[in-house]
N, C-alpha and C positions, 0 to 999 in steps of 0.2 A: 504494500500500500504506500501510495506516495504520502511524503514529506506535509503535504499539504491539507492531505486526507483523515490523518489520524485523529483518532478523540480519543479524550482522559478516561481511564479506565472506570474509574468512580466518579459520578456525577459530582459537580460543585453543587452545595448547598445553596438556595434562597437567596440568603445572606450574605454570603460570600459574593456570589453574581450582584447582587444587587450595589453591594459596594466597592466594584470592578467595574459596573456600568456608570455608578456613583462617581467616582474618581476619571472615569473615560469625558464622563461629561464636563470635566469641570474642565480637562485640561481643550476638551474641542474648543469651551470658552473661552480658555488664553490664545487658543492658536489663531478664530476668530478676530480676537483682541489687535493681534499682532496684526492680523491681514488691514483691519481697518485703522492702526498706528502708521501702515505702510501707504495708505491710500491719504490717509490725512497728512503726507509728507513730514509723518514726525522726526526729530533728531536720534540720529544714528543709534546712540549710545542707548538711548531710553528703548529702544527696540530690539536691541541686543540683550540687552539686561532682562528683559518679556521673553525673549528665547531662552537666555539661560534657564530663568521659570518653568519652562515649559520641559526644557532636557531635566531638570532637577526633579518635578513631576512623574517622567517619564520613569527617571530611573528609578525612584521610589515607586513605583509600581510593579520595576522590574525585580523588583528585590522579595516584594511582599510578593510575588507569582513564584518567584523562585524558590524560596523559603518553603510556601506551600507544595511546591513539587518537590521538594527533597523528602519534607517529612510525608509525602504521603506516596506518592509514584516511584521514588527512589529505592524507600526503605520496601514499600511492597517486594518492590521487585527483586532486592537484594536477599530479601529473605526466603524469596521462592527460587535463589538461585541464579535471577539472570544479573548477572557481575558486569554483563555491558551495559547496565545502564549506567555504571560508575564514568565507562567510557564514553555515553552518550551527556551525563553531567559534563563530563571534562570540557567536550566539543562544544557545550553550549556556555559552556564560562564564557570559553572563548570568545566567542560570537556576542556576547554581550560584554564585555572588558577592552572594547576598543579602544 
């Protein structure tokens, strides 16, 4: 199954989704933000500072997703054996520690 195709073996909770979509929304707001900073010909810096926000967001999310897949897809998997998810951890450190 392609890369693209796969879904989480255990459903997210309500909650969990709900404050994934919670956090998705706020940052579409900054991004939003930023489109209409660039149209009102705002100053450089002040629009830069709105991206960093938004990468700062970003990564903080990417932290809280990750977290949640270590303790729950990782450890699964680790315990039934399959040792390449440790490798497929690693490959996605990666991919996200640019």
């Amino acid at each position: 199954m392609a890369d693209c195709c796969r879904h989480k073996k255990d459903p997210r909770g309500d909650e969990e989704v709900k404050a994934i979509i919670n956090r998705l929304n706020r940052i579409e707001g900054q991004i939003g933000g930023i489109r209409k900073m660039v149209e009102d010909n705002r100053y450089c810096p002040d629009i830069i500072t709105q991206v960093s926000a938004v990468q700062s967001s970003l990564n903080s999310l990417t932290k809280e997703i990750m977290a949640t897949h270590i303790k729950s897809c990782v450890v699964d998997d680790i315990k039934a054996g399959k040792i390449e998810a440790v490798d497929e951890l690693c490959e996605l450190l990666k991919k996200t520690m640019k």
